[in-house]
C-alpha positions as a Markdown table, in Angstrom:
| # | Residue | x | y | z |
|---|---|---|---|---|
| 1 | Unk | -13.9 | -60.4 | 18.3 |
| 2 | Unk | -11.6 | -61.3 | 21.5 |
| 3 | Unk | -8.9 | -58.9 | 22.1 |
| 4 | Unk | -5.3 | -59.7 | 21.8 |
| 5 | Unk | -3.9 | -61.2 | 24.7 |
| 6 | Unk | -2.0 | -59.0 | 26.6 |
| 7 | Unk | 1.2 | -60.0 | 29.4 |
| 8 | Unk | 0.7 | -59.1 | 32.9 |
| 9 | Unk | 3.4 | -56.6 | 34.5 |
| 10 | Unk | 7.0 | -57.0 | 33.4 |
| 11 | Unk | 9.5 | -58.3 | 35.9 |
| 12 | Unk | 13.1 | -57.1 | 35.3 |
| 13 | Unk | 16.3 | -59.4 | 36.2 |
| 14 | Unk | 19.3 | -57.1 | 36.7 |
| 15 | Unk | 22.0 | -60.0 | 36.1 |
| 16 | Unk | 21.8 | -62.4 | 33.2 |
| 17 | Unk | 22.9 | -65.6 | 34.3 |
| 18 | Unk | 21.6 | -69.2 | 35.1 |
| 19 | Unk | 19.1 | -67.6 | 38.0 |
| 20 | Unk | 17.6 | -65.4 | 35.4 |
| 21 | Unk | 17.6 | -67.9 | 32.8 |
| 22 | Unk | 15.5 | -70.4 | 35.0 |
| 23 | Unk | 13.1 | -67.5 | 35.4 |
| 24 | Unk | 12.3 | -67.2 | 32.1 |
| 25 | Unk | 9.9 | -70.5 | 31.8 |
| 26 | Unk | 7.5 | -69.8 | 35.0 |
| 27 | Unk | 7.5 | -66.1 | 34.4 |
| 28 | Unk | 6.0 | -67.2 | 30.9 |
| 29 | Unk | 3.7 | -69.9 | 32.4 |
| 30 | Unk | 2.2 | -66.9 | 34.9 |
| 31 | Unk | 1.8 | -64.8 | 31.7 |
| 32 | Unk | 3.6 | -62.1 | 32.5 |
| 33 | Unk | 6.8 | -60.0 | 31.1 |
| 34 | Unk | 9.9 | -60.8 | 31.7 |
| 35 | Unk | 13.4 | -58.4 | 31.1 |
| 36 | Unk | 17.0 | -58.7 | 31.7 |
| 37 | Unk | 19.5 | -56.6 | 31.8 |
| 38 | Unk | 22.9 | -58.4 | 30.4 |
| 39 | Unk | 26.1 | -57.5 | 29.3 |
| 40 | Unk | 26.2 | -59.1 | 26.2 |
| 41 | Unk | 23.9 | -61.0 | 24.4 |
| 42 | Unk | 25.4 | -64.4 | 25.1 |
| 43 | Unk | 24.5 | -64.1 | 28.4 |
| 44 | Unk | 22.3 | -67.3 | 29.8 |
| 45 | Unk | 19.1 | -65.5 | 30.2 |
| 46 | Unk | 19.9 | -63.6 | 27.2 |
| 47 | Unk | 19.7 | -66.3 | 25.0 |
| 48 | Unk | 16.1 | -67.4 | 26.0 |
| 49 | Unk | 14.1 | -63.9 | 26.6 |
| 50 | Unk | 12.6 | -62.0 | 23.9 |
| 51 | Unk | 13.3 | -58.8 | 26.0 |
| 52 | Unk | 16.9 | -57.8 | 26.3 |
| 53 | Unk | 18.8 | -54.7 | 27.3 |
| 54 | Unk | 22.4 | -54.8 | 26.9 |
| 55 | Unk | 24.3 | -52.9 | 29.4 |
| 56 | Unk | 26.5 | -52.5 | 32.4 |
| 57 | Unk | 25.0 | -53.9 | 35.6 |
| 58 | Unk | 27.9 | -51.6 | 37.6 |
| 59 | Unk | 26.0 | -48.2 | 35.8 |
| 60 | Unk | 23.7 | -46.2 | 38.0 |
| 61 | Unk | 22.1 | -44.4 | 35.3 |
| 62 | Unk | 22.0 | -47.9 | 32.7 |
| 63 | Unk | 20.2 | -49.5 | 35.8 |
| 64 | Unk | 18.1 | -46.6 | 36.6 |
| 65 | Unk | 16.6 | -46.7 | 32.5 |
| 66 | Unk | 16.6 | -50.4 | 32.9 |
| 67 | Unk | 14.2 | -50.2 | 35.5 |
| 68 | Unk | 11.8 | -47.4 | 34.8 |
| 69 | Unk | 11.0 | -49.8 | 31.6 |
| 70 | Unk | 9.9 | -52.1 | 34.1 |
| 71 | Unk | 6.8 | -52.7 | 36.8 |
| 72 | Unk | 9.1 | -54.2 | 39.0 |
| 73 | Unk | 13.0 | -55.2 | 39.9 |
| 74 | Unk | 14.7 | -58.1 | 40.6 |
| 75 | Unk | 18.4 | -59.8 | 40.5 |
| 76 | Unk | 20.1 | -62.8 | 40.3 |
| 77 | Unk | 23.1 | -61.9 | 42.5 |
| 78 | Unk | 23.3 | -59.6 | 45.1 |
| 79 | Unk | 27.1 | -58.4 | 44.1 |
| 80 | Unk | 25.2 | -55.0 | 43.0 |
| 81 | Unk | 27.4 | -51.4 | 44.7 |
| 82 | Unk | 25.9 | -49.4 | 46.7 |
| 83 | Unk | 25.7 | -46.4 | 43.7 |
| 84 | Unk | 23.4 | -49.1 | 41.3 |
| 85 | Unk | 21.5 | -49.8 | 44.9 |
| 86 | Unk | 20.8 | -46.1 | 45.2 |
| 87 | Unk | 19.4 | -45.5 | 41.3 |
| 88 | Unk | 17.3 | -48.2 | 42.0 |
| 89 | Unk | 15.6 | -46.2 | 45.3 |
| 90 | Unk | 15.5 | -43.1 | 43.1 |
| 91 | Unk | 14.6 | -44.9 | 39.8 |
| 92 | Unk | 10.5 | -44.8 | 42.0 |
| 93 | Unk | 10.0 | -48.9 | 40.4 |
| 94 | Unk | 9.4 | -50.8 | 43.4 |
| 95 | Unk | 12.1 | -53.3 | 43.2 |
| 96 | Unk | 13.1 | -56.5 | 45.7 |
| 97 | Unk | 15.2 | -57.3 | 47.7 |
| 98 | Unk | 15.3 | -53.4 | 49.1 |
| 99 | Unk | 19.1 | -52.0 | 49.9 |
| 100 | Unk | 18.3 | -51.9 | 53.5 |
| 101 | Unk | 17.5 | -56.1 | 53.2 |
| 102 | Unk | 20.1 | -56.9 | 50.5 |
| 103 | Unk | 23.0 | -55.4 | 52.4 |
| 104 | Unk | 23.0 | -58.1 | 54.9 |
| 105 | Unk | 23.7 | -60.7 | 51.6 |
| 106 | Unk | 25.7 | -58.3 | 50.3 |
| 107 | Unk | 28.5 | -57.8 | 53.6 |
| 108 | Unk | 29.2 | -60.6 | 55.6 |
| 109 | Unk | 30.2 | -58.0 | 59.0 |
| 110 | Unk | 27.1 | -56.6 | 58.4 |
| 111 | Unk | 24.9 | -60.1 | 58.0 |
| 112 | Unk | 27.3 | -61.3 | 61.6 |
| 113 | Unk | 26.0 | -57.9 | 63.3 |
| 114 | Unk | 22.7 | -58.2 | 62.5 |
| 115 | Unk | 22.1 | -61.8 | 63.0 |
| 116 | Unk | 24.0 | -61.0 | 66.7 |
| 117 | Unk | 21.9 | -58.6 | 67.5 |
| 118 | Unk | 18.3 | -60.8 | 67.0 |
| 119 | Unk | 20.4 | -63.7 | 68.8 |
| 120 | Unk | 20.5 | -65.8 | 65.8 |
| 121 | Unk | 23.4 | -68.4 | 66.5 |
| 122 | Unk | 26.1 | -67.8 | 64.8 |
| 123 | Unk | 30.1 | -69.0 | 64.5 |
| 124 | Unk | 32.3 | -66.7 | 66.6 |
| 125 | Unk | 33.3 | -63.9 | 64.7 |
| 126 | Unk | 35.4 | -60.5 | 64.8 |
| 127 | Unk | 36.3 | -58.0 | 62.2 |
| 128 | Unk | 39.8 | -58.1 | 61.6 |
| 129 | Unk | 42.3 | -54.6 | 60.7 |
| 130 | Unk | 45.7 | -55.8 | 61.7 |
| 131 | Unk | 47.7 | -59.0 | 62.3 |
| 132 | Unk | 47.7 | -58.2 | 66.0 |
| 133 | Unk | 43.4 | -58.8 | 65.7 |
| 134 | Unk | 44.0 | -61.6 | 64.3 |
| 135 | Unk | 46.3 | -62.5 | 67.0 |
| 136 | Unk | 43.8 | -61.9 | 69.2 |
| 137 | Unk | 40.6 | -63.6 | 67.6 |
| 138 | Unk | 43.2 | -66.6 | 67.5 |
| 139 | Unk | 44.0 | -66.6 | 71.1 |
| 140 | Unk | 40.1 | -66.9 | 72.2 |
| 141 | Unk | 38.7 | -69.4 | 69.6 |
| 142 | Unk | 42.3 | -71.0 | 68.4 |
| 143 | Unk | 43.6 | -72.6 | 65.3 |
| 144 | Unk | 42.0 | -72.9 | 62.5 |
| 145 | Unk | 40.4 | -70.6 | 61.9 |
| 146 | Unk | 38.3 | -69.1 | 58.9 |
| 147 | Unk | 39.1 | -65.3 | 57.3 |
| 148 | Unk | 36.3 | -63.6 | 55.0 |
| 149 | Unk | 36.4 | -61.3 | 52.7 |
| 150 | Unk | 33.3 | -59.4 | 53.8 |
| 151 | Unk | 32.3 | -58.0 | 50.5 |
| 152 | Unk | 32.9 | -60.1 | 46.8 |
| 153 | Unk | 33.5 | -63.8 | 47.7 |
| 154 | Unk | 31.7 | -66.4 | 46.7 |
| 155 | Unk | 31.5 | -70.2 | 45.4 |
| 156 | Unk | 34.6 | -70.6 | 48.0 |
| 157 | Unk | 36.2 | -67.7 | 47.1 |
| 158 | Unk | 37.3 | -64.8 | 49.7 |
| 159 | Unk | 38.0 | -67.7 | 52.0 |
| 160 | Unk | 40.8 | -69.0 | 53.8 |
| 161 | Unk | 41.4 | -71.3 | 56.5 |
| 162 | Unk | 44.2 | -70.0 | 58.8 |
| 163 | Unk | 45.8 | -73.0 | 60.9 |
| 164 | Unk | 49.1 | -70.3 | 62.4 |
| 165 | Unk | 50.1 | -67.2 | 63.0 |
| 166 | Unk | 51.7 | -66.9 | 59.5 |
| 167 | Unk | 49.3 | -68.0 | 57.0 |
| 168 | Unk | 47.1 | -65.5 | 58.8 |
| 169 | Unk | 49.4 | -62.9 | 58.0 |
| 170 | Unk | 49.6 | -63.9 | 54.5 |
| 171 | Unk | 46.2 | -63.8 | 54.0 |
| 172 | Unk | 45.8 | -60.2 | 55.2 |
| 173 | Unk | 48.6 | -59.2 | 52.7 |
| 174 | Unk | 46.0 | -60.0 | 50.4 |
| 175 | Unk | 44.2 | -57.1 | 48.4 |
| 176 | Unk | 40.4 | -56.5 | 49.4 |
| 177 | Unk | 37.7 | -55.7 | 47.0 |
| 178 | Unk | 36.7 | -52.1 | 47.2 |
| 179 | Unk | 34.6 | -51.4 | 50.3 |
| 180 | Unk | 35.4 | -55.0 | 52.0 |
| 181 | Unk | 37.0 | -55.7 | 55.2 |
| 182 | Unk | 38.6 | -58.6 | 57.0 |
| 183 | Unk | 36.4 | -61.1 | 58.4 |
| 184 | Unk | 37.5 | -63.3 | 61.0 |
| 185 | Unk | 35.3 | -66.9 | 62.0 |
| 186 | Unk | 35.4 | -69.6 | 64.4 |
| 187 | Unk | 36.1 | -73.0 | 62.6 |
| 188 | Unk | 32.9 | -75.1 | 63.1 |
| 189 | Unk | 33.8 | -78.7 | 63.3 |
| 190 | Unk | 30.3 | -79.5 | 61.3 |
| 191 | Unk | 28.9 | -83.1 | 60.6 |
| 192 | Unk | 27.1 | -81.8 | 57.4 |
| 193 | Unk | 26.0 | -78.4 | 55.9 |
| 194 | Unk | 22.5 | -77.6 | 55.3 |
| 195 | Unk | 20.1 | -75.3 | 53.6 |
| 196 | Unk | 16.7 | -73.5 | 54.5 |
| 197 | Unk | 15.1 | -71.7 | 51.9 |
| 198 | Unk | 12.0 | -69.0 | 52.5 |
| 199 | Unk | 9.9 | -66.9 | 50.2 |
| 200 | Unk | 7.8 | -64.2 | 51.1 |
| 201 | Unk | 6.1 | -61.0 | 49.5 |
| 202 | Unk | 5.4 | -57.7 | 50.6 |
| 203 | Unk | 1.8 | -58.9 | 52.4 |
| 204 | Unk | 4.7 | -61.1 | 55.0 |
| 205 | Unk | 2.9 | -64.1 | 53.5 |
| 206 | Unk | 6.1 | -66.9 | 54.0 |
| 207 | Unk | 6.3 | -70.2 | 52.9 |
| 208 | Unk | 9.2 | -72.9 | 54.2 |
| 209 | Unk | 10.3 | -75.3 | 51.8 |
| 210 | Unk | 12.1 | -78.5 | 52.9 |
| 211 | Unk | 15.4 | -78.3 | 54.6 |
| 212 | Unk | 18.1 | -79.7 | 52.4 |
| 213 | Unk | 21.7 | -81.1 | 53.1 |
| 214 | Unk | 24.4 | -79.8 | 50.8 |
| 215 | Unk | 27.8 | -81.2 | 49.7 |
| 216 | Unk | 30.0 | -78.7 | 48.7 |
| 217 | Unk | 33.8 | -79.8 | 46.9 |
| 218 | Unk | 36.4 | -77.2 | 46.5 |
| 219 | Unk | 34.0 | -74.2 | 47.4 |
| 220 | Unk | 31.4 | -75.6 | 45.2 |
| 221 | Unk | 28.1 | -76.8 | 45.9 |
| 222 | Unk | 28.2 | -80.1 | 44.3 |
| 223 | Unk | 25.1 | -81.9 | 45.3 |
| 224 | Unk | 21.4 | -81.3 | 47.1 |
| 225 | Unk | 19.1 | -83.6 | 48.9 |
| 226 | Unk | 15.7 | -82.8 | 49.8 |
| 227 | Unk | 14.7 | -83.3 | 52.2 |
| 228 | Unk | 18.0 | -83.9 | 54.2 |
| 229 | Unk | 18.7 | -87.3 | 55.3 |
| 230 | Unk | 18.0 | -88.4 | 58.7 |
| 231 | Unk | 17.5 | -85.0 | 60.1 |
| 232 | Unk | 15.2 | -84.3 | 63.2 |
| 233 | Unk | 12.2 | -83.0 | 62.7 |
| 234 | Unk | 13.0 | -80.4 | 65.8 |
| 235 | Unk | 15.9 | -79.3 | 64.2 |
| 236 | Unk | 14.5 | -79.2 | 60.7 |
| 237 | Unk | 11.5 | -77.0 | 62.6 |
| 238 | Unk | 14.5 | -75.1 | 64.0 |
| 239 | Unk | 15.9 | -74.4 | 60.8 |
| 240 | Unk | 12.8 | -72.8 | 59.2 |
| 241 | Unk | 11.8 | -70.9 | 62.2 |
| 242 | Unk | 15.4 | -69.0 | 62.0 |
| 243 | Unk | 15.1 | -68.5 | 58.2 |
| 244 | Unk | 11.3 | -67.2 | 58.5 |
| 245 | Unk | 12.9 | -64.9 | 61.5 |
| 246 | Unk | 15.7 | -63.3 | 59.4 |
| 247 | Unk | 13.3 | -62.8 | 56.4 |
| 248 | Unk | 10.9 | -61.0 | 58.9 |
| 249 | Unk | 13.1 | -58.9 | 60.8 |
| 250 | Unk | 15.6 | -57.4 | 57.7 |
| 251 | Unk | 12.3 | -57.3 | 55.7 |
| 252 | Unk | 13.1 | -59.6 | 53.0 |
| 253 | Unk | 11.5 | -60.0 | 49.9 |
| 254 | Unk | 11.5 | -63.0 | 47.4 |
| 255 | Unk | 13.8 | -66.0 | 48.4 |
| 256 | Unk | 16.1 | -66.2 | 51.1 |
| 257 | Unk | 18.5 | -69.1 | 51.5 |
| 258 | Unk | 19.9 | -69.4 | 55.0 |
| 259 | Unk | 22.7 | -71.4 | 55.1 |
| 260 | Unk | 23.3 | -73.7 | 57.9 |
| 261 | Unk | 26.4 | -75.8 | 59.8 |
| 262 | Unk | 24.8 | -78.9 | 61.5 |
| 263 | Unk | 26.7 | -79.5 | 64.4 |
| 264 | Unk | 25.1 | -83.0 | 65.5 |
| 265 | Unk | 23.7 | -80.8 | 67.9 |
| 266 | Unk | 22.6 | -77.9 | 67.0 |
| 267 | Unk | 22.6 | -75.8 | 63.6 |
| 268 | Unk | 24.3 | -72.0 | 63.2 |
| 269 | Unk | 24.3 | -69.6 | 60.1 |
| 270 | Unk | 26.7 | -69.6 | 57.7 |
| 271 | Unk | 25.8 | -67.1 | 54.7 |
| 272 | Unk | 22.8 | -65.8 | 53.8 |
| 273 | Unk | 21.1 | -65.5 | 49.7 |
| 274 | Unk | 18.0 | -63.3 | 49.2 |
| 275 | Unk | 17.4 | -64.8 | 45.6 |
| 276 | Unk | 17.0 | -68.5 | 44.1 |
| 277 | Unk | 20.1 | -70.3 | 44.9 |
| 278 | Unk | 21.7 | -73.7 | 44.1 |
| 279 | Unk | 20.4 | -76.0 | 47.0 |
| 280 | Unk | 16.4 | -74.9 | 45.7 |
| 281 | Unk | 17.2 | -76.0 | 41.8 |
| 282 | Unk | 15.8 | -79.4 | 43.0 |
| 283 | Unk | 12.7 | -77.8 | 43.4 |
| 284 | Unk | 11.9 | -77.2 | 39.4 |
| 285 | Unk | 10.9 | -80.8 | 39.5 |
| 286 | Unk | 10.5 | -81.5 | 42.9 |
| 287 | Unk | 8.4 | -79.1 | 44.2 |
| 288 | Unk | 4.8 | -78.2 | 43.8 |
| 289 | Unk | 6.1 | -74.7 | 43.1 |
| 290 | Unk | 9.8 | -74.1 | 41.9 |
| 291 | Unk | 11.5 | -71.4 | 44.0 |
| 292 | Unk | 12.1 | -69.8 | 40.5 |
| 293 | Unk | 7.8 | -68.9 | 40.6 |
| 294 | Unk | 7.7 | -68.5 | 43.8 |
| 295 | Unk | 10.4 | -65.6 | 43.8 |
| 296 | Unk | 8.1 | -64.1 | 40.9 |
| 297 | Unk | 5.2 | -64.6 | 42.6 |
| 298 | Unk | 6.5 | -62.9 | 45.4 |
| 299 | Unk | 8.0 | -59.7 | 43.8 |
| 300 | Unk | 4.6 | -59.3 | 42.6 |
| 301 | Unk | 3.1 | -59.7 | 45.7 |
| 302 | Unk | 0.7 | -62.6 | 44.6 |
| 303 | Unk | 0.0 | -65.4 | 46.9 |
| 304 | Unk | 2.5 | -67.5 | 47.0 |
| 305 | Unk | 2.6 | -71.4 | 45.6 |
| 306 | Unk | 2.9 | -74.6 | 47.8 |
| 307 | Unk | 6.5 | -75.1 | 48.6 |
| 308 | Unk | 6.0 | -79.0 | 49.3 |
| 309 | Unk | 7.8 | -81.8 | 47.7 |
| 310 | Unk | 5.6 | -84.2 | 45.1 |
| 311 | Unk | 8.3 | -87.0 | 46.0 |
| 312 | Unk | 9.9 | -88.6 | 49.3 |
| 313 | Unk | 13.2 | -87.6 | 47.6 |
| 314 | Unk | 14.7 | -85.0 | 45.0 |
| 315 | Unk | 18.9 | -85.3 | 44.4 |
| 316 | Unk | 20.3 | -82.3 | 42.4 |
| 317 | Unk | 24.2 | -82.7 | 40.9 |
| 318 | Unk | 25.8 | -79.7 | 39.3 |
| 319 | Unk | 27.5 | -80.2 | 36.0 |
| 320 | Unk | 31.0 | -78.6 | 36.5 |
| 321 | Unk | 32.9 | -77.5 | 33.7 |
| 322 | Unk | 35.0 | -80.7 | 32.4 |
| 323 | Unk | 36.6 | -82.1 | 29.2 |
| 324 | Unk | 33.5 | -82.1 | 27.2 |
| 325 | Unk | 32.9 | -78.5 | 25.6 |
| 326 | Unk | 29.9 | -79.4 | 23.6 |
| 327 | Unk | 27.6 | -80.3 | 26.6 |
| 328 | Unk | 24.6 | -81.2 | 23.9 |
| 329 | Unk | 26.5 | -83.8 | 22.3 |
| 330 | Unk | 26.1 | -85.5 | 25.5 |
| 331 | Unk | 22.8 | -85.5 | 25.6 |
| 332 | Unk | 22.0 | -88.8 | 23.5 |
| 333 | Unk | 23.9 | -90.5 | 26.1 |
| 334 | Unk | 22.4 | -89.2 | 29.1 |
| 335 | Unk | 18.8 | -89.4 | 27.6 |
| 336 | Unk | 19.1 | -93.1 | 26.5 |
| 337 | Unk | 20.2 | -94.0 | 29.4 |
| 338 | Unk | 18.3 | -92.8 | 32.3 |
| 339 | Unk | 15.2 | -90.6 | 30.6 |
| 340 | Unk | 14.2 | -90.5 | 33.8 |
| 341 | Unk | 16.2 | -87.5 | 34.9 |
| 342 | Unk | 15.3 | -84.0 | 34.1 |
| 343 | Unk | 18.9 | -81.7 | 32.8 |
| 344 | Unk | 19.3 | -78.0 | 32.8 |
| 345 | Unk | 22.5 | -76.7 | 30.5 |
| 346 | Unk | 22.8 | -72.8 | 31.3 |
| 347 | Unk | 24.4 | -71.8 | 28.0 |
| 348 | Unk | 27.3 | -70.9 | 29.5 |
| 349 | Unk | 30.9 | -71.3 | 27.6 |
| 350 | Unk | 32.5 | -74.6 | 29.2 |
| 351 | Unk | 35.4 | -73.9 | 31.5 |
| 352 | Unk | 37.0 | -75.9 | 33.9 |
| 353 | Unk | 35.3 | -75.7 | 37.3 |
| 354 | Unk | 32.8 | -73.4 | 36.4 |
| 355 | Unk | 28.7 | -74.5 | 36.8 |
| 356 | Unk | 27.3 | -74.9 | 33.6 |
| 357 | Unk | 23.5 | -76.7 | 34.5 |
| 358 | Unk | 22.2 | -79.6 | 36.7 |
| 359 | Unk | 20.9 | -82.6 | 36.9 |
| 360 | Unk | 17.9 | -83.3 | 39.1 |
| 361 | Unk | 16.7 | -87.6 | 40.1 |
| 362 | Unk | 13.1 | -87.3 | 41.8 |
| 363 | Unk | 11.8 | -90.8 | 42.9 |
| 364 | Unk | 11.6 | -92.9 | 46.4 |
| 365 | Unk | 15.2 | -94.9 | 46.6 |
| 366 | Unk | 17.5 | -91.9 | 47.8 |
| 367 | Unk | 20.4 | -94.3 | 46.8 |
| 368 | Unk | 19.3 | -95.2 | 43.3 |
| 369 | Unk | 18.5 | -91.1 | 42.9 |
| 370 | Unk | 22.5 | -90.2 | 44.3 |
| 371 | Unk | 23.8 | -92.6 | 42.0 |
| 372 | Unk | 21.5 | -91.3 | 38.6 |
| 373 | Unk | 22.5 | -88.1 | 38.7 |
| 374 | Unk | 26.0 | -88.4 | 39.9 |
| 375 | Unk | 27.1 | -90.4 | 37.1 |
| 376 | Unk | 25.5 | -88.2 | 34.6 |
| 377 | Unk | 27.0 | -85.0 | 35.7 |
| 378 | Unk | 30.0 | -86.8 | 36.0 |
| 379 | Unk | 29.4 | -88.3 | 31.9 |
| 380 | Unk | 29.0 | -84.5 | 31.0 |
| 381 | Unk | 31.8 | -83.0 | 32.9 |
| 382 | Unk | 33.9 | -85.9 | 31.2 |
| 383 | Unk | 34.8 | -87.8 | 34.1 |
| 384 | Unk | 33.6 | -91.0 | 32.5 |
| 385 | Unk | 32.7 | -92.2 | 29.1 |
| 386 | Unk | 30.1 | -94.9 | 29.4 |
């Protein structure tokens, strides 16, 4: 009589949210376990895992038992302090990104520094403790220029453009989130913002998915293409080499996101991700292997799936938070429609501005595939009504 199928090891999400909760499905499909730890139950990934352990992200010793219940440690942001980074190293569950990696995600000085230092191009930058630094910083690069929070920002916020002397000095009135610093940055006058995705395991196998080109509104990243449009191959080349360099030299494990200002001419860093990010949702559907698996895979230190796309284009449009709460009830629309298009809700409650899923067009007409999934994030955020 066959035995009863048993799971693989168990990989543990410290974070509940959408990252986790797209997880879920190819951690199932590789047959092994999969954990999170969530602060409540209504969580994203909460809702859709059988194994669930409420607690408090922020708690050395909650994340310390949340771990040793686990073969190994993951999370879907990198907003983790450095007490919860430490149980982890003394929790003995290997666990990925390491604290000596994720730091670089985690502080923007630190991430300039470092990228400096392997001559990785980068925006001008300083770090910033009085107006008269600012001052300074000003009087080489000029006005605008950008100020950082260099711990706790993200989706646009802990960042300001400063255009004079004043509005910089307003924004260092500003409190800082505990252990940050002030962050100073030379405006990039970019044609288009783009992003370069890596995975890669403990072995340093890598693989380079296609560069994409990101539109972000208000902060927000609002749409992906994939591949970018009209980008040269040389640069696109250029683009992967610098992501498989940082994930190399600060020893990154699972998937980095490396994003990028295009110039016209030549490309330069703007924030780094070691975890699935926004501008690689396309990839559920549009590539061979999602950059949800391959982050598994890699944690695990199997060999890692094809990144390559199965289409000439793949369009990804966030669903931002509208005037329709009930995001289901849209779905009879949407489906009849276009059934062509493949929709992720999150589970999240509906507030304005905040993403709660995507939609993703894969085809061959890049302006047919814009236009697709534009208007039906734009029918579920309640923008139009037909």
């Amino acid at each position: 009589m066959a035995s009863a199928f048993e799971l693989g090891p168990t990989v543990g999400f410290i974070g509940a949210g959408q990252l986790a909760r797209m997880s879920a499905a190819p951690a199932a499909a590789l047959g092994i376990g999969f954990s999170v730890l969530a602060n409540s139950g209504e969580e994203p990934a909460a809702l859709v895992s059988s194994n669930v352990t409420i607690g408090s992200k922020d708690d050395p010793k909650t994340v310390q038992a949340f771990a040793q219940s686990c073969d190994v440690v993951t999370f879907d942001h990198e907003l983790l302090t450095p007490e919860v980074m430490q149980a982890l190293e003394e929790s003995g569950v290997p666990y990925y990104p390491k604290a000596a990696a994720v730091v670089y995600a985690q502080d923007k000085l630190l991430m300039r520094q470092a990228l400096t230092n392997l001559g990785i191009p980068c925006p001008q930058w300083a770090h910033i403790e009085s107006e008269a630094d600012a001052h300074e910083f000003a009087s080489r690069v000029g006005y605008p220029f950008i100020l950082k929070t260099s711990r706790g920002g993200y989706d646009g916020k802990g960042v300001w453009i400063v255009r004079d002397a004043n509005a910089a000095a307003q924004v260092l009135a500003e409190p800082l989130p505990q252990g940050s610093a002030w962050l100073a940055e030379e405006f990039i006058p970019f044609e288009r913002e783009l992003s370069a995705q890596i995975a890669r395991s403990p072995s340093n196998q890598c693989v380079a998915y296609p560069v994409v080109q990101t539109t972000q509104r208000d902060g927000i990243c609002a749409e992906v293409i994939s591949p970018a449009p009209a980008l040269d191959p040389r640069r696109a080349e250029r683009a992967q080499e610098i992501a498989l360099r940082i994930s190399r030299e600060l020893d990154v494990v699972g998937m980095l996101a490396v994003e990028l200002f295009d110039t016209g001419t030549d490309i330069v860093v703007n924030e780094l991700a070691m975890r699935p990010h926004n501008s690689g949702h396309w990839s559920i559907e549009g590539a061979v292997t999602s950059q949800f698996e391959n982050h598994l895979r890699a944690v695990l230190d199997l060999p890692l799936g094809a990144p390559h796309a199965v289409a000439p284009w793949s369009v990804m449009s966030n669903i931002l938070g509208g005037d329709v709460g009930d995001l289901y009830s849209a779905y009879r629309h949407v489906f009849a429609r276009d059934p062509g298009l493949y929709v992720h809700l999150y589970g999240k409650v509906v507030k304005p501005g905040r993403k709660v899923g995507h939609v993703t067009a894969v085809g061959s007409d890049l302006t047919d595939l814009q236009h697709r999934a534009a208007h039906a994030t734009a029918y579920f955020s309640g923008e139009i009504n037909e």
